[in-house]
MDTraj code that builds the backbone (N, CA, C; nanometers):
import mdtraj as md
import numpy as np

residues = "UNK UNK UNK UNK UNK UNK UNK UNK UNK UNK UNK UNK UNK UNK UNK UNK UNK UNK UNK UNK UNK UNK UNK UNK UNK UNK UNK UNK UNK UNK UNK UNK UNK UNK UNK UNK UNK UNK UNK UNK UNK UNK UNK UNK UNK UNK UNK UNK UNK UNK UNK UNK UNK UNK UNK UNK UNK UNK UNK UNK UNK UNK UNK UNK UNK UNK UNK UNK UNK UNK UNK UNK UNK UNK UNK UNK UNK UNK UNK UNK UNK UNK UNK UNK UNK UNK UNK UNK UNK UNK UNK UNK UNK UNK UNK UNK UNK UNK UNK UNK UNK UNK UNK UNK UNK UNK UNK UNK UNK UNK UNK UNK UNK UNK UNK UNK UNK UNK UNK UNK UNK UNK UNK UNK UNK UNK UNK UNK UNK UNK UNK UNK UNK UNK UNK UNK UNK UNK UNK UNK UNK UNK UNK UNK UNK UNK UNK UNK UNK UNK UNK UNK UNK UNK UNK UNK UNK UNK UNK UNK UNK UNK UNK UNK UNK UNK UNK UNK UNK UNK UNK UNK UNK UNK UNK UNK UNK UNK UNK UNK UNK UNK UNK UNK UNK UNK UNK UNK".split()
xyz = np.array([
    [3.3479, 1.3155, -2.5142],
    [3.2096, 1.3590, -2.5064],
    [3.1184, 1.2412, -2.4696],
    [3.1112, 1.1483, -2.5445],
    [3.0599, 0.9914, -2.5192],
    [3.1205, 0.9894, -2.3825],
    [3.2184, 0.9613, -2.3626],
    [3.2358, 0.9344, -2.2076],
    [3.1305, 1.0067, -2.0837],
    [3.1657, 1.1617, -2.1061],
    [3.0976, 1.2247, -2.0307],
    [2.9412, 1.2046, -1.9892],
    [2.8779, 1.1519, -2.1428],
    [2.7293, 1.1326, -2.1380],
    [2.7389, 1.0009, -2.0891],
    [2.8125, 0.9188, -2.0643],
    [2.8254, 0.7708, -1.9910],
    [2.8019, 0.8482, -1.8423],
    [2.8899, 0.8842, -1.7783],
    [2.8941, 0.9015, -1.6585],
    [2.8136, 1.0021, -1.6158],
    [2.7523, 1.0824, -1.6893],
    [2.6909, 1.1875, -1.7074],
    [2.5136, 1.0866, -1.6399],
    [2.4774, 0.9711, -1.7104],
    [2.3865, 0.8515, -1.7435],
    [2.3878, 0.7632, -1.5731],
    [2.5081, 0.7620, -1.6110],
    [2.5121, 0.6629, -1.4406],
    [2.4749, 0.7475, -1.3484],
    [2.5544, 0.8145, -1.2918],
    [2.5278, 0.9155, -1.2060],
    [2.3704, 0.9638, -1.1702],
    [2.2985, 0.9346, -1.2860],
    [2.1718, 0.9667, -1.2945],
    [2.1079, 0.8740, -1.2291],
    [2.1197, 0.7332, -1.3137],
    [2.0661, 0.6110, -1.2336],
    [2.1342, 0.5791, -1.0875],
    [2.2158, 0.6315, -1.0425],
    [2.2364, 0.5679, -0.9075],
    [2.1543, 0.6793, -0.8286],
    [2.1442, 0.8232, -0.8640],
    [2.1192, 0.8646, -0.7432],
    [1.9364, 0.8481, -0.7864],
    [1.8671, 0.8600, -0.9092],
    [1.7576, 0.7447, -0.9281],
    [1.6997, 0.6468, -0.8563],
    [1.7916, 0.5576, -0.8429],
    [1.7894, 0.4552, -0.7448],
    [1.7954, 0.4704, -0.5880],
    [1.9071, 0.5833, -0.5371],
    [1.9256, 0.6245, -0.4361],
    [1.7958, 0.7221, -0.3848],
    [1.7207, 0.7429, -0.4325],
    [1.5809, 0.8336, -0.4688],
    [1.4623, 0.7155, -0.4259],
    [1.4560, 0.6107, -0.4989],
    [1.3658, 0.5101, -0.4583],
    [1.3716, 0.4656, -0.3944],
    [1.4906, 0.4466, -0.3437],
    [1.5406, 0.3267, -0.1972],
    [1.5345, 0.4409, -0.1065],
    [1.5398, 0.5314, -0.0660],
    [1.5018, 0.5996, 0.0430],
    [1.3309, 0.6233, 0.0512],
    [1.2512, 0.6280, -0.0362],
    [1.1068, 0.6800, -0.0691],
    [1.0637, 0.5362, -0.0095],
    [1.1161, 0.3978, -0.0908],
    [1.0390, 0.2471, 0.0247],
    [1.0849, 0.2881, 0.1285],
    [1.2236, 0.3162, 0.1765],
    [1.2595, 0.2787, 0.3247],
    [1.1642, 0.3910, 0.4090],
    [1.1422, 0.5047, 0.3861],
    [1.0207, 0.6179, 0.4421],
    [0.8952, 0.5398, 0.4230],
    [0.8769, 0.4538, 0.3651],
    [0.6896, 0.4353, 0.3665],
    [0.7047, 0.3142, 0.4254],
    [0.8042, 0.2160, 0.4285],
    [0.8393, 0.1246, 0.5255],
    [0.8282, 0.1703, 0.6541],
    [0.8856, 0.2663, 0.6711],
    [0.9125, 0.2680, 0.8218],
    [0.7721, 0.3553, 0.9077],
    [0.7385, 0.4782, 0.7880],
    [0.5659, 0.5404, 0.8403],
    [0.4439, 0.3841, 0.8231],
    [0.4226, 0.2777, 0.7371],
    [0.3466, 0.1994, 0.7610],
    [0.3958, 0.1046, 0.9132],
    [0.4827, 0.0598, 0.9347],
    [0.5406, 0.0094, 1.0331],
    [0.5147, 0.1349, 1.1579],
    [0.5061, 0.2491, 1.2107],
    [0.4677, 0.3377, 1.3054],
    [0.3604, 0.3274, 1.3113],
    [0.2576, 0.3444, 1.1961],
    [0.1107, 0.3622, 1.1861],
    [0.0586, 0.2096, 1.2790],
    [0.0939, 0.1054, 1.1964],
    [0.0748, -0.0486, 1.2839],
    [0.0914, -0.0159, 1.4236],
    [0.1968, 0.0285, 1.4613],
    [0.2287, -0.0267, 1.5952],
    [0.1970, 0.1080, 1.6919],
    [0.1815, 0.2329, 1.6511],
    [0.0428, 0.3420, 1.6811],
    [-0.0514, 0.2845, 1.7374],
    [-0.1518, 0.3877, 1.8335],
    [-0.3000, 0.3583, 1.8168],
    [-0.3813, 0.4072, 1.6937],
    [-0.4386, 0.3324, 1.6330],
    [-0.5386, 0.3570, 1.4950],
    [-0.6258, 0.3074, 1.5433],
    [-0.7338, 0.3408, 1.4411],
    [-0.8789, 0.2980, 1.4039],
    [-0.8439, 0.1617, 1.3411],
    [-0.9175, 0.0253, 1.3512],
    [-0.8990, -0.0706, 1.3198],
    [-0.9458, -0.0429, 1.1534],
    [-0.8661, -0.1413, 1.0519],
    [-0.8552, -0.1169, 0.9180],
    [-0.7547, 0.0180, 0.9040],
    [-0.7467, 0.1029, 0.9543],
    [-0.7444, 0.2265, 0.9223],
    [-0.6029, 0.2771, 0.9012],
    [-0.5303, 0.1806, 0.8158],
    [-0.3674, 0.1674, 0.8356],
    [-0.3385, 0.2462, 0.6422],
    [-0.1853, 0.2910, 0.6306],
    [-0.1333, 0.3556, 0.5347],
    [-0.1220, 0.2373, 0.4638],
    [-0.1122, 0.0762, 0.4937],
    [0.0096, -0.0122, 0.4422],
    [-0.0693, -0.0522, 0.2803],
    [-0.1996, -0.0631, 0.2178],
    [-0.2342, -0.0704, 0.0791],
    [-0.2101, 0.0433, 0.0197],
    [-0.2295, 0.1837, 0.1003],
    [-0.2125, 0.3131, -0.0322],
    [-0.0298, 0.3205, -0.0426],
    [0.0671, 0.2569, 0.0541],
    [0.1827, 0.2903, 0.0257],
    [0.2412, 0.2070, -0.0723],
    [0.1377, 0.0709, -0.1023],
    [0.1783, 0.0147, -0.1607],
    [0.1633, 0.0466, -0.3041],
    [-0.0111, 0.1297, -0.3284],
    [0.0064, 0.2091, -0.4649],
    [0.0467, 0.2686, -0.4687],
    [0.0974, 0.3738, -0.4065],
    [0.2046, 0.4848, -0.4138],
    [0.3084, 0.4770, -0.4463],
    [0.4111, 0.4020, -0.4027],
    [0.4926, 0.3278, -0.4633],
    [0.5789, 0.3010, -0.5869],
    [0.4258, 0.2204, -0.6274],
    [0.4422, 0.1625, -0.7562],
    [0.3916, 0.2404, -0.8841],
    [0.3118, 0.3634, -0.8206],
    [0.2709, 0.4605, -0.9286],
    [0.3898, 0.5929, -0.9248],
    [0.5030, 0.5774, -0.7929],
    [0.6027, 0.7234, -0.8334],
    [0.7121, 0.6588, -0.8488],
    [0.7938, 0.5296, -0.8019],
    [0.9067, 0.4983, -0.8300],
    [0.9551, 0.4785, -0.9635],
    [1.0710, 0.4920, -1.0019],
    [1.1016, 0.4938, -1.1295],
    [1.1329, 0.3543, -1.1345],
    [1.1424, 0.2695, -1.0584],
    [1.1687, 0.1062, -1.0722],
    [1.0553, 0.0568, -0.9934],
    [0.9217, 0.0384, -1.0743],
    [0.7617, 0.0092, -0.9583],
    [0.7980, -0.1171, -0.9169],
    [0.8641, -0.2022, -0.9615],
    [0.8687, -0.3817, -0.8640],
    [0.8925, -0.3640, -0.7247],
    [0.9466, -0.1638, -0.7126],
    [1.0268, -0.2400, -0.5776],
    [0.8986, -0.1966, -0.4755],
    [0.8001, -0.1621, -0.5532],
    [0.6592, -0.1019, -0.4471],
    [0.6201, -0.2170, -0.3899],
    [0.6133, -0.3815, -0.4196],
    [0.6097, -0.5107, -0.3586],
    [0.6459, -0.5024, -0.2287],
    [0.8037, -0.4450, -0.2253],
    [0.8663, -0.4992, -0.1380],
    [0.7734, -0.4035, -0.0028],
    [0.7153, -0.2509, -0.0172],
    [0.6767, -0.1643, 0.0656],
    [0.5874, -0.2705, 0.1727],
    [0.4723, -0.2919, 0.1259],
    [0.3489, -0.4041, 0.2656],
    [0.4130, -0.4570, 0.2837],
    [0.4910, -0.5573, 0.2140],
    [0.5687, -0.7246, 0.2817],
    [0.6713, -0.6631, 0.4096],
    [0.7520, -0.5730, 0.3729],
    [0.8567, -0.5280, 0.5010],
    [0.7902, -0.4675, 0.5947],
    [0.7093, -0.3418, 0.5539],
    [0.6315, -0.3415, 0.6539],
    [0.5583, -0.4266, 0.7624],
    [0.4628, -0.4917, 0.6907],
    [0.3962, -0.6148, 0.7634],
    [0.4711, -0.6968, 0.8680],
    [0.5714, -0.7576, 0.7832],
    [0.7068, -0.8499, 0.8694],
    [0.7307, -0.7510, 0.9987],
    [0.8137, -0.6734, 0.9616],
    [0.8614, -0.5723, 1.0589],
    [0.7707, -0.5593, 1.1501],
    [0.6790, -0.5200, 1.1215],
    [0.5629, -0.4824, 1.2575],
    [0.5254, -0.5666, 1.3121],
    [0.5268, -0.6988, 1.2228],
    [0.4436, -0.8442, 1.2782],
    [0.5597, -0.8657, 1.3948],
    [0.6374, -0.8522, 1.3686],
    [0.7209, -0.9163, 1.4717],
    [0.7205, -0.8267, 1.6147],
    [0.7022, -0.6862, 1.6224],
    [0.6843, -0.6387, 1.7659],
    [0.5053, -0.6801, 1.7702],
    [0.4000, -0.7112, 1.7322],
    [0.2644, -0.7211, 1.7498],
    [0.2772, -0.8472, 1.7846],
    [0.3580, -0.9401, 1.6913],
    [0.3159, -1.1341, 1.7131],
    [0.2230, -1.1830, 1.5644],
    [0.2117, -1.2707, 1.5364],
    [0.1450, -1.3409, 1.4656],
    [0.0062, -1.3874, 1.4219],
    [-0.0102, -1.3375, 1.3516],
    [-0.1356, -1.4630, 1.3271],
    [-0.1294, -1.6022, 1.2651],
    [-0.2207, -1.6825, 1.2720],
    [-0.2124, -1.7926, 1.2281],
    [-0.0683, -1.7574, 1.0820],
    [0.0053, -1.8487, 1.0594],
    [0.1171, -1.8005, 0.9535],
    [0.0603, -1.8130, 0.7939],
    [-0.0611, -1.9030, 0.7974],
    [-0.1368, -1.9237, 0.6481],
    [-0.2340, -1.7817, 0.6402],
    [-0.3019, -1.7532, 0.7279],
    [-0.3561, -1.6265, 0.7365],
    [-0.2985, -1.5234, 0.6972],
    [-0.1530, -1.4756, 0.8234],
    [-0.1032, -1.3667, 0.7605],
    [-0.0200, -1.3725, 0.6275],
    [0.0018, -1.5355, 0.5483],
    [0.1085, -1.4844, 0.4288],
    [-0.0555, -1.4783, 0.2913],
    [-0.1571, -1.5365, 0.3387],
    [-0.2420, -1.4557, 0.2306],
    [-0.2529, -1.2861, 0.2894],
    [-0.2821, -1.2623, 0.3661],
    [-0.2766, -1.1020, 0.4157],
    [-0.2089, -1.0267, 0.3659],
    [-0.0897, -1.1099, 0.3628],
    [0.0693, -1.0335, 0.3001],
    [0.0365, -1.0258, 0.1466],
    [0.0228, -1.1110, 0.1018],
    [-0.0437, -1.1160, -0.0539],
    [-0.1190, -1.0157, -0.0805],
    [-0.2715, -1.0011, 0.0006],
    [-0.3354, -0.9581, -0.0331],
    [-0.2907, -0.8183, -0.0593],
    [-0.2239, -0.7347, 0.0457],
    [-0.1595, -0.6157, 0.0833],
    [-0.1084, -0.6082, -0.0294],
    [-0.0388, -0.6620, -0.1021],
    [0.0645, -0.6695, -0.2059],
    [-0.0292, -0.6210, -0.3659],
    [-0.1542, -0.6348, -0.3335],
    [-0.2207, -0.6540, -0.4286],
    [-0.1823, -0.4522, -0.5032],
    [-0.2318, -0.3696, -0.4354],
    [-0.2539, -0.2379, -0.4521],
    [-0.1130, -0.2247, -0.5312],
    [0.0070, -0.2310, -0.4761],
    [0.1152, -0.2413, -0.5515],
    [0.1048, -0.2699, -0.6764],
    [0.1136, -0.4545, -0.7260],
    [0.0745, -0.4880, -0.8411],
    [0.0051, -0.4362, -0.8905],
    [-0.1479, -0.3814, -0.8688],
    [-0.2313, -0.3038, -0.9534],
    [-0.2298, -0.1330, -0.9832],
    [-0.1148, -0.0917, -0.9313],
    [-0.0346, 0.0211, -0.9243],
    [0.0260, -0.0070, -1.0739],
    [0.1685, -0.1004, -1.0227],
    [0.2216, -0.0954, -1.1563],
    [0.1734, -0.1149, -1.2792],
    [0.0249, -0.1746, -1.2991],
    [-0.0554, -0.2339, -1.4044],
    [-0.0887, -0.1087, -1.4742],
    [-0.1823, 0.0027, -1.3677],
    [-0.2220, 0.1215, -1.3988],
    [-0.1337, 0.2064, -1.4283],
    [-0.0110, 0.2011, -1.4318],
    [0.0656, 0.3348, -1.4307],
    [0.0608, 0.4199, -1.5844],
    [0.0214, 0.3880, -1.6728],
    [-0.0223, 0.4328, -1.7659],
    [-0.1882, 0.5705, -1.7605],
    [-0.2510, 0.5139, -1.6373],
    [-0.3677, 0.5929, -1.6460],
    [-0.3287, 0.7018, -1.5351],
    [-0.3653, 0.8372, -1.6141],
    [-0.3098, 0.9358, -1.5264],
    [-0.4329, 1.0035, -1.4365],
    [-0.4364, 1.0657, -1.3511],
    [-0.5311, 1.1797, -1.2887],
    [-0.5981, 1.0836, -1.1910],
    [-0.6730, 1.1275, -1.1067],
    [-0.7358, 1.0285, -0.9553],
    [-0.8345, 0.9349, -1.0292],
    [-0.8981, 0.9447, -1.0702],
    [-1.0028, 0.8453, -1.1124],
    [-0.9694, 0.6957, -1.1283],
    [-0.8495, 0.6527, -1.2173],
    [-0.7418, 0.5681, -1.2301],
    [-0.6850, 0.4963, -1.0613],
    [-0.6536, 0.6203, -1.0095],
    [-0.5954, 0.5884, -0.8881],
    [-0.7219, 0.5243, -0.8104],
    [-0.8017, 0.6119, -0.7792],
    [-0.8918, 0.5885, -0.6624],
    [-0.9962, 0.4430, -0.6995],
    [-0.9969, 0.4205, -0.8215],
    [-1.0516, 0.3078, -0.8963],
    [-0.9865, 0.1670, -0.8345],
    [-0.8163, 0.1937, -0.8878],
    [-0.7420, 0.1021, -0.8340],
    [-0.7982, 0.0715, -0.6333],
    [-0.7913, 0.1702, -0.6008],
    [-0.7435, 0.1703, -0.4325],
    [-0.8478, 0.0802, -0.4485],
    [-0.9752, 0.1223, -0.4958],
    [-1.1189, 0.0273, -0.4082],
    [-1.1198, -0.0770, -0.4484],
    [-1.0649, -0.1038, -0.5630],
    [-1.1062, -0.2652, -0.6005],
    [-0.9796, -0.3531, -0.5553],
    [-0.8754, -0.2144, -0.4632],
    [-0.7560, -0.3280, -0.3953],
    [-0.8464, -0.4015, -0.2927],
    [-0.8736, -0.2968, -0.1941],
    [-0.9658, -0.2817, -0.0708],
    [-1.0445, -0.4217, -0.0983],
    [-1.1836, -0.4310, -0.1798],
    [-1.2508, -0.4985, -0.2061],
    [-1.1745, -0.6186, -0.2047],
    [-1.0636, -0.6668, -0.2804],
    [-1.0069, -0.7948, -0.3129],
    [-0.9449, -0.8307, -0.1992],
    [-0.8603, -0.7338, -0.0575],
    [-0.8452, -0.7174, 0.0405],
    [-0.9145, -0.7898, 0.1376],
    [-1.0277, -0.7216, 0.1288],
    [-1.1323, -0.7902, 0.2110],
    [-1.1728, -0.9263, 0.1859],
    [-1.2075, -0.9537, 0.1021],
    [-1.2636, -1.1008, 0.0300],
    [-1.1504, -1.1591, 0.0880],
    [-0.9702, -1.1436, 0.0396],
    [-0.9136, -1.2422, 0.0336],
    [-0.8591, -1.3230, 0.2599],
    [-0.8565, -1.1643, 0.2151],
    [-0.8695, -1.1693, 0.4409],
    [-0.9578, -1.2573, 0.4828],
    [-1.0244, -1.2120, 0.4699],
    [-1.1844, -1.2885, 0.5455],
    [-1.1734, -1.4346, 0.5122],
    [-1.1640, -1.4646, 0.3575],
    [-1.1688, -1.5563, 0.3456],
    [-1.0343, -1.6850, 0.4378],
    [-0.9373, -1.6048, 0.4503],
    [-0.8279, -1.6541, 0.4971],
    [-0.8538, -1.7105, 0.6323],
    [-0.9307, -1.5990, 0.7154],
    [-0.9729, -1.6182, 0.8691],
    [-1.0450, -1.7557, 0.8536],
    [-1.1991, -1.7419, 0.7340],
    [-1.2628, -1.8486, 0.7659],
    [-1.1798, -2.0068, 0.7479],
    [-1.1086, -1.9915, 0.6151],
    [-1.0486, -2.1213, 0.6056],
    [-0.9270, -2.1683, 0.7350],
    [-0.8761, -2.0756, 0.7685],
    [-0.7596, -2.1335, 0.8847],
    [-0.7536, -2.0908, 0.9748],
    [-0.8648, -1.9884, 1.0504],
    [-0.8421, -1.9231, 1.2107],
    [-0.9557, -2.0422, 1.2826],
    [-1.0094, -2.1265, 1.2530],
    [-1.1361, -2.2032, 1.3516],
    [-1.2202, -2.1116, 1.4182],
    [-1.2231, -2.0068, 1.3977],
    [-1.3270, -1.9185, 1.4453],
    [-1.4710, -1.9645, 1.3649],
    [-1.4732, -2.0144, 1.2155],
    [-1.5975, -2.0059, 1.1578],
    [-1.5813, -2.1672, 1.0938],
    [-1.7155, -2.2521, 1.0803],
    [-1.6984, -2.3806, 1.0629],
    [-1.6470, -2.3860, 0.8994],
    [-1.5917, -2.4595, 0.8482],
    [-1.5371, -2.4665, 0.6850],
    [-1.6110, -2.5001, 0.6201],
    [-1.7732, -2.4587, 0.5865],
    [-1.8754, -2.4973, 0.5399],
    [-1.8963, -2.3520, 0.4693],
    [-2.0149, -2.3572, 0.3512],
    [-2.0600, -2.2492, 0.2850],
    [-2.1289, -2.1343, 0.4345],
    [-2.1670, -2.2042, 0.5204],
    [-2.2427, -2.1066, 0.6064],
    [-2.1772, -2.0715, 0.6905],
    [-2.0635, -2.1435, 0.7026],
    [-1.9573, -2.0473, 0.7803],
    [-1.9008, -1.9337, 0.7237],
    [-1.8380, -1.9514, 0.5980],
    [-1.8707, -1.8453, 0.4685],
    [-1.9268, -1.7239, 0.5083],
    [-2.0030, -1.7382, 0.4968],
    [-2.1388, -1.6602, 0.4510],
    [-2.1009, -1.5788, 0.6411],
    [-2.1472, -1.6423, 0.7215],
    [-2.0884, -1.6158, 0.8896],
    [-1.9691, -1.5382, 0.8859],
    [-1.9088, -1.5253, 0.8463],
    [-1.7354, -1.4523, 0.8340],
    [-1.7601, -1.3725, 0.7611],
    [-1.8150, -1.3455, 0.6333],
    [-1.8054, -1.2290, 0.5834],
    [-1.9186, -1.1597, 0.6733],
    [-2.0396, -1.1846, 0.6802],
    [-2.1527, -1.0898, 0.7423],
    [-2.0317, -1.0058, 0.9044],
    [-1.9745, -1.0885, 0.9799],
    [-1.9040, -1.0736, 1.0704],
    [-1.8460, -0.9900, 1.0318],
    [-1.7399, -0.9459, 0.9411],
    [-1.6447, -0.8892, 0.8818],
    [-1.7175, -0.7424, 0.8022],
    [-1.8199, -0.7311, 0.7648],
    [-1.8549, -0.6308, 0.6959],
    [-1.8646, -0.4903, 0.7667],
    [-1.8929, -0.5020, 0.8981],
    [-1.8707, -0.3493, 0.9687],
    [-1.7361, -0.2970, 0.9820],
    [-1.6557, -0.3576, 0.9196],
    [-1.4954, -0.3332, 0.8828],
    [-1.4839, -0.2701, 0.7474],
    [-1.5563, -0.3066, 0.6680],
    [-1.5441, -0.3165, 0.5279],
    [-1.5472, -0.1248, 0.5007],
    [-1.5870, -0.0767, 0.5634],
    [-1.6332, 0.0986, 0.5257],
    [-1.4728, 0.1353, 0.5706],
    [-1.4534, 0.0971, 0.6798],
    [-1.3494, 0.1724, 0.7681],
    [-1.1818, 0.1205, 0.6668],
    [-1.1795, 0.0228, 0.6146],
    [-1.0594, -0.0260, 0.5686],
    [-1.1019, 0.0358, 0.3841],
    [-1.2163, 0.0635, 0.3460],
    [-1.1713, 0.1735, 0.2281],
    [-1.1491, 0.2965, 0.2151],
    [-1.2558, 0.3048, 0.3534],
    [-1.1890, 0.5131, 0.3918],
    [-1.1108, 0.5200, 0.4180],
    [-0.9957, 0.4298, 0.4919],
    [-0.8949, 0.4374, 0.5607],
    [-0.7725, 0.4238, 0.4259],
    [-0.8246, 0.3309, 0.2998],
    [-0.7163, 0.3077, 0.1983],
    [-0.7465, 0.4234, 0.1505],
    [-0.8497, 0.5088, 0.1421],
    [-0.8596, 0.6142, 0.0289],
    [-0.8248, 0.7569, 0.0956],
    [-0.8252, 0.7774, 0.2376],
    [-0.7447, 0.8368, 0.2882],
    [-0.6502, 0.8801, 0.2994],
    [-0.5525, 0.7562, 0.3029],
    [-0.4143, 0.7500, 0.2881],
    [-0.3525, 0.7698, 0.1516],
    [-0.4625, 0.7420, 0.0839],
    [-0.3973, 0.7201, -0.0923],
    [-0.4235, 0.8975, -0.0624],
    [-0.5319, 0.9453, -0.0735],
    [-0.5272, 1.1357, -0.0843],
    [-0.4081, 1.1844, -0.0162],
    [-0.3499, 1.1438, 0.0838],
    [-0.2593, 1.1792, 0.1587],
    [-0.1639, 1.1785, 0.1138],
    [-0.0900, 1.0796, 0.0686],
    [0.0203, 1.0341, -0.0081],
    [0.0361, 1.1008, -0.1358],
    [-0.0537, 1.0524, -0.2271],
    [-0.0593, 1.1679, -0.3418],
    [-0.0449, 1.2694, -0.3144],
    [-0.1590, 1.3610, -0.2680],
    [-0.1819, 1.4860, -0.2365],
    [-0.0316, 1.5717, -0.1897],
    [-0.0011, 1.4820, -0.0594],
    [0.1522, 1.5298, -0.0218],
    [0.2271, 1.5335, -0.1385],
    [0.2764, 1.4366, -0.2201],
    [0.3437, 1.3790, -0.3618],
    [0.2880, 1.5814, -0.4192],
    [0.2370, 1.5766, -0.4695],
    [0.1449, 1.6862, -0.5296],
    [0.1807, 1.8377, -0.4955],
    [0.1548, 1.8376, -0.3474],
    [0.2043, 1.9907, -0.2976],
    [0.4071, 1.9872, -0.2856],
    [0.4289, 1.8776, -0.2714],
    [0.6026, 1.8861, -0.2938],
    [0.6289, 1.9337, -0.4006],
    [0.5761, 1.8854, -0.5007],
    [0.6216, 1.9289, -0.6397],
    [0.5478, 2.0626, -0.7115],
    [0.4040, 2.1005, -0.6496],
    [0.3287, 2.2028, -0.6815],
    [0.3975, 2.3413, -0.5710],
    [0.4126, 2.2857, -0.4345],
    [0.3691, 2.4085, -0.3737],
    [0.4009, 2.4922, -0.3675],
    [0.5505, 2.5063, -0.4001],
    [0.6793, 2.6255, -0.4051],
    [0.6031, 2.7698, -0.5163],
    [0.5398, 2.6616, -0.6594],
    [0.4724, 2.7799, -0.7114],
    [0.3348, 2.7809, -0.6789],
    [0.2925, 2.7457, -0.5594],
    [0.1321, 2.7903, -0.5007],
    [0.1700, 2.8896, -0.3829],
    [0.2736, 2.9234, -0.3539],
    [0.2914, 2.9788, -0.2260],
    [0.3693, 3.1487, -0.2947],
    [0.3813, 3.1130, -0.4293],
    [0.4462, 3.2460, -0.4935],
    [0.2766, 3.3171, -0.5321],
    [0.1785, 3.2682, -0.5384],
    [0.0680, 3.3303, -0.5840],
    [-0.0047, 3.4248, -0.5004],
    [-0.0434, 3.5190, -0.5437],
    [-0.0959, 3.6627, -0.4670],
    [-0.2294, 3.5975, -0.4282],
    [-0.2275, 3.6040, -0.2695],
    [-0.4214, 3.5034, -0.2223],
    [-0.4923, 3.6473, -0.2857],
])
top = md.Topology()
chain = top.add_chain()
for i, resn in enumerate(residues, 1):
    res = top.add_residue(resn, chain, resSeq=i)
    for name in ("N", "CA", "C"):
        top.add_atom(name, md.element.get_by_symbol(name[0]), res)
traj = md.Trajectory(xyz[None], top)
């Protein structure tokens, strides 16, 4: 009997596992299409897949790995940016993840959509700031500062609608998979 509930246990965790590792490798490979798509600038899946992730996998560390492969992967058919630029970028991206797994305790959108904006927000700051310190586009002074973000702010709308978009999307989809079978049995 013990035996049975052993293997009974594993069986569970591998295909568990086999469950999560297909769910990154799908949001890997839709953030990596979306990149290399025509989009709206900002207007990419790669921060909400990263909360997504880390708020449905049953092992959230591996929601990290979702932006970083993505990013890589795509960076390499797009090309580069400066390499100090894009590995804060990569960071930054990474952020929604981490603050995924932090939140996973708080349930219902409010929690979620809370998280997305203050990824976004930290997103932005940490980007921008990245450009000014190592792209030479803006002088390394407070008023270059100040020059890079003002520059950067007609972005700033489009890269949270675009995270909070994708986060409704993702969820929402997440939501009707598991809802819709009994929304579609209901008399309209």
């Amino acid at each position: 009997m013990q035996k049975d509930l052993n293997a009974m246990q594993q069986n569970k965790a591998r295909a568990d596992l086999t469950m999560d590792l297909l769910l990154v490798a799908f949001l890997i490979g839709f953030d990596v299409a979306a990149r290399l798509l025509p989009h709206a600038y900002g207007f990419l899946p790669v921060a909400a897949s990263g909360l997504f992730a880390a708020r449905v996998l049953r092992m959230p560390a591996l929601a990290v790995i979702v932006p970083f492969a993505a990013m890589l992967l795509s960076g390499v058919a797009l090309g580069q940016d400066d390499w100090r630029v894009s590995l804060i970028v990569y960071a930054a991206l990474a952020i929604p993840a981490l603050a995924g797994i932090a939140t996973r305790r708080w349930q219902g959108a409010v929690p979620i959509v809370a998280t997305m904006v203050g990824s976004s927000l930290a997103f932005f700051i940490l980007s921008n700031a990245a450009v000014w310190a190592f792209s030479g586009l803006y002088p390394v002074t407070q008023q270059g500062l100040v020059e890079c973000f003002v520059a950067a702010l007609p972005f700033l709308d489009k890269t949270i609608m675009g995270d909070l978009f994708w986060t409704a999307v993702l969820f929402g989809g997440a939501w009707l998979v598991q809802h819709g079978p009994a929304l579609a049995r209901r008399p309209l």
